[in-house]
N, C-alpha and C positions, 0 to 999 in steps of 0.2 A: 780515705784515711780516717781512721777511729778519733775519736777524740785524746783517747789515751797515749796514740801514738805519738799526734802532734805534742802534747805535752812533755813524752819521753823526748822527742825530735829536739822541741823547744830548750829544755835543758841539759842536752847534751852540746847545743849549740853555744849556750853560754859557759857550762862549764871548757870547752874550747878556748875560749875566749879568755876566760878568767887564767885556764893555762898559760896562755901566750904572756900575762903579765910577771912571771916567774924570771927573776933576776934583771928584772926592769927597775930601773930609780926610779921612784916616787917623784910628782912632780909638785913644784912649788905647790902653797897652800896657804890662807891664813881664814881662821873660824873660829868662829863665838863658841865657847862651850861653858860648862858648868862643873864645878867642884866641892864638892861641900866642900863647908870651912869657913874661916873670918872672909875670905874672898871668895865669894861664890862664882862669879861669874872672872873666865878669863881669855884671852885670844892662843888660840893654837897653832902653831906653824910648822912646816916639815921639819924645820930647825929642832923640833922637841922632839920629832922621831932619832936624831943623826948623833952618832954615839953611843948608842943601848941599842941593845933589842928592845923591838916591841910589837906587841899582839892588835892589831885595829879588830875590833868584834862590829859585825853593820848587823841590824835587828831593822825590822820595819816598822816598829810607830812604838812612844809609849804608850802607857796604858792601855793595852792585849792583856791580853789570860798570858800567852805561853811566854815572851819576852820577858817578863821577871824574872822568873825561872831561872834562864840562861844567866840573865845579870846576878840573880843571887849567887848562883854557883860558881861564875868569875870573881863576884865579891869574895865569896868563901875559901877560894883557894889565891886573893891577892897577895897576901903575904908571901906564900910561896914563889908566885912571879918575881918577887921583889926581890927575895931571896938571891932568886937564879941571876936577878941583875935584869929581869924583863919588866917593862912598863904598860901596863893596858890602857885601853882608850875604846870607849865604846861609840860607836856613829851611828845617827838615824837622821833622815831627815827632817825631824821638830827641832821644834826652836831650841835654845837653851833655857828659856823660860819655862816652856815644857817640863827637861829635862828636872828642872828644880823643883816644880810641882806636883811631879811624880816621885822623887823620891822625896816630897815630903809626907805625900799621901798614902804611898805602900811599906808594906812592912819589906817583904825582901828587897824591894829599891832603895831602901835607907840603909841598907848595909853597904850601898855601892861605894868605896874610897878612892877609885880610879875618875877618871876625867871623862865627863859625856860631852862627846863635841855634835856641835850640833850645824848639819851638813845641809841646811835650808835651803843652800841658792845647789844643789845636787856636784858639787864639784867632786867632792871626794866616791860619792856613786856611780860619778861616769869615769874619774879614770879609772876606780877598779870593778867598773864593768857590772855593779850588781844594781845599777836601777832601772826600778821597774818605771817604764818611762810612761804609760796611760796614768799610774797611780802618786809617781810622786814621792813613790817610797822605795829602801832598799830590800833587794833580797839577803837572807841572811848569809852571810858569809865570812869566814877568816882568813886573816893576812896576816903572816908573820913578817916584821921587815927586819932588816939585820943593822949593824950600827952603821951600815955605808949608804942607808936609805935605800936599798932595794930589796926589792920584793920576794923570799922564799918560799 
């Protein structure tokens, strides 16, 4: 088997996987994450998902080249989320100290206004199925959940 194969294999296998979580409730949760603001740092719980929509974005690490990007572009169109009554949240597995260091340091991560929750002990990666488990980090991926905390 080519290499290409198993790679195509490999992520068919997870996107499976990631289907099967479709109209599933999210499970409990509570995590450190960061926000700019007078209060940077704050604990996140399902509880903040449960009566809105909201969008979980998972990226694999800060400070990468292509991960800003994505975050600038969710920061750019947040207001719009807001709008619609949807709340974003971004997850990596760094810290949330991280998270604060990065958007201190990057230009497009300082426009981020949404909440980086920071998924260190991988809880939020393994139930929606996107960590890479040799490396510790997530694969990218989104989740929209609806205001009964399950998963669309």
């Amino acid at each position: 088997m080519s290499v290409m194969s198993v790679i195509f294999r490999n992520q068919l296998l997870n996107y499976r996987n990631i289907m099967s979580l479709i109209g599933k409730k999210i499970k409990s949760f509570n995590l450190n994450a960061f926000r700019a603001g007078e209060d940077d740092f704050l604990q996140i719980t399902d509880q903040h998902l449960n009566g809105r929509w909201s969008v979980l974005f998972f990226y694999p690490a800060d400070f990468t080249f292509v991960c800003p990007t994505e975050l600038e572009d969710l920061a750019d169109n947040y207001d719009e989320f807001l709008k619609l009554g949807v709340e974003v949240f971004s997850v990596s597995t760094d810290s949330h100290w991280t998270h604060k260091a990065w958007h201190e340091k990057s230009d497009a991560v300082s426009k981020v206004k949404f909440t980086m929750i920071s998924d260190d002990q991988f809880k939020l990666s393994k139930q929606f199925k996107v960590l890479r488990k040799n490396e510790g980090r997530s694969d990218r991926a989104t989740f929209v959940i609806d205001p009964n905390g399950q998963v669309q």
